[in-house]
N, C-alpha and C positions, 0 to 999 in steps of 0.2 A: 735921760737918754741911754747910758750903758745898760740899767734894769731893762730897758724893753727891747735891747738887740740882743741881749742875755737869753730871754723869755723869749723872743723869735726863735735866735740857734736853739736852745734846748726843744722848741717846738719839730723846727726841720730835720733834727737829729732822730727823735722819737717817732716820727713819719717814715722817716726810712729805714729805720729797724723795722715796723713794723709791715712793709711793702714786703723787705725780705723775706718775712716770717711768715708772708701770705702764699710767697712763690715757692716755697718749698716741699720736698717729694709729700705726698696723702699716702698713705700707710695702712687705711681702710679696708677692711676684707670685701668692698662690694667692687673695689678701681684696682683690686689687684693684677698687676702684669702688665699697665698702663699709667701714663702721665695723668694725672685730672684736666689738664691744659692739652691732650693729643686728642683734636676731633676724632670721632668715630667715622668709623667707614661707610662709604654711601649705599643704601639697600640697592641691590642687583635690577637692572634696568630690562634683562633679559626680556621679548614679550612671549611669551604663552606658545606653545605648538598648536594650531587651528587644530579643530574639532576635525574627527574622519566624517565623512560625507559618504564612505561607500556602508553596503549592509556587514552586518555584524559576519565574520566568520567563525568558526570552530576549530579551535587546536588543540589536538589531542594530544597524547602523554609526550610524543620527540618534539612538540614547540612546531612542527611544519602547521602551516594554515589548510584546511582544506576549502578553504573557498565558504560562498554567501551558505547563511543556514540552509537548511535543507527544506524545501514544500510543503512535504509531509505525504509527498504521493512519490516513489521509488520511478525510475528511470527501467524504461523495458528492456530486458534481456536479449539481445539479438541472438543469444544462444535456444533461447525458450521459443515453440511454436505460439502463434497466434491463435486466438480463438478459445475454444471451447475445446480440451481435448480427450478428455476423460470422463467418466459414467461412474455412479456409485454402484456398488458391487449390488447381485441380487440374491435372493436367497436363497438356498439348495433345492436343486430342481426347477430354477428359471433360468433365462439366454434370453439374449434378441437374436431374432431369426429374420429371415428374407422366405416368406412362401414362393415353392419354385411351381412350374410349370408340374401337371399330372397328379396334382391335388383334388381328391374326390371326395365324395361324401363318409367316407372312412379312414382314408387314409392322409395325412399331411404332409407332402414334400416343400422341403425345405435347405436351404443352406444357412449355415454359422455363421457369426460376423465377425469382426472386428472393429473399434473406433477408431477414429480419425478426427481431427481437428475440424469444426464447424465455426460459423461467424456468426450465427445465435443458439446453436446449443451442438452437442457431442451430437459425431454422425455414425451412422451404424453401414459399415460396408458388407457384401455378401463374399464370401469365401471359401475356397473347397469346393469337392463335391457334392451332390442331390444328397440328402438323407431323408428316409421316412420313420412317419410314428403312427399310430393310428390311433385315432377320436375315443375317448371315451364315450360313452352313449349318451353321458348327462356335462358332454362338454360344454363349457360356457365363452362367448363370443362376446366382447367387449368392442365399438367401433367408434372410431372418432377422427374428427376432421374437425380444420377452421373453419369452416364453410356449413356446419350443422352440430345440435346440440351431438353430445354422446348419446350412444343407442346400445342394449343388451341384447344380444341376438341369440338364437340355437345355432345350432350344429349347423342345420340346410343353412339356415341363410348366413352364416358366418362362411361358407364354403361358394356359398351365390356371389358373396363380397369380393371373396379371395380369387377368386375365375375371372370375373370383370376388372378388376383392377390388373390382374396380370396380363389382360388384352387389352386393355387401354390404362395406363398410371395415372394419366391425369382425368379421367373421368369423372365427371360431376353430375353425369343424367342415367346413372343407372338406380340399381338399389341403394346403394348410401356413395355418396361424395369420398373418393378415392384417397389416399392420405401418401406418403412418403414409402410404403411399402414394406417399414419393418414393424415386428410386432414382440410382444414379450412372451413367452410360451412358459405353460406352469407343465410339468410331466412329472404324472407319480412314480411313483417305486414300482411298476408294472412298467412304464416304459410308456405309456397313455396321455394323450393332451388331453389336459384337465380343461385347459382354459387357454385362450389366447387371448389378448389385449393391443390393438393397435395401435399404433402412436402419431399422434397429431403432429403436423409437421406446419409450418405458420409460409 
């Protein structure tokens, strides 16, 4: 009986050294700056900021937002006229003109224009006073309206056009169907209507 209380104690002694030896600081380079026995800390329970729901904006280089992307079609200028305001330039020795009244078979009265803003194409206003030019002999007469093909006319009857339409503008029952009343004039280096061309108006 003494041998086996002997062989107990040395058993329960040995057991408790060894508990010691288990609870002691880890020294390990991977538990460094912690206990091996100090739980870790609980991952962040924070939830998520929602997704934006409006449209994507644009900030430019100061970080301000300008607001939802942009259409791709620009905002109108209330500074800028509407419409059609401007004509592309013609080539030396042409104008749009206004045939004026006392327009004969030689000679062509007329006034100069100016553009103005239109709601389907650049408008041609008359301006100034009468000027004349007189026809070349082998003047050419171009006429055109919505209301009939284009027509090449001479001199008489580009002058027959121009007299009728001056008494009546919107005439549609004489020699040719009546048009807006400006025309584009070619004049040579003599000072002579080459050619007139008149402008379809819709």
């Amino acid at each position: 009986m003494p041998v086996y209380r002997r062989l107990l104690g040395a058993g329960l002694v040995a057991t408790a050294l060894f508990g010691l030896a288990a609870c002691g600081p880890d020294d390990s380079s991977d538990q460094a700056g912690g206990s091996a026995n100090t739980p870790a800390a609980p991952a962040a329970t924070t939830p998520a900021a929602p997704a934006a729901t409006t449209p994507a904006a644009t900030a430019p280089a100061g970080g301000k937002s300008t607001g939802p992307a942009a259409s791709g079609k620009p905002s109108a200028d209330p500074s800028e006229p509407e419409g059609f305001c401007d004509a592309p330039p013609l080539p030396a020795g042409q104008k749009w003109i206004y045939p004026a009244k006392g327009t004969t078979a030689t000679t062509l009265v007329y006034k100069d224009t100016k553009t103005a803003c239109g709601v389907n194409d650049v408008v041609f206003e008359p301006v100034g006073a009468d000027k004349t030019a007189p026809f070349a002999p082998t003047v050419k007469g171009h006429l055109n309206s919505v209301l009939a093909k284009p027509k090449d006319v001479n001199g008489a009857d580009l002058v027959k056009h121009i007299n009728e339409c001056l008494a009546d503008p919107t005439s549609t029952k004489g020699f040719y169907p009546c048009s807006g009343g400006d025309y584009k004039v070619a004049i040579d280096a003599s000072g002579k209507v080459v050619e007139l061309t008149e402008r379809a108006h819709s």
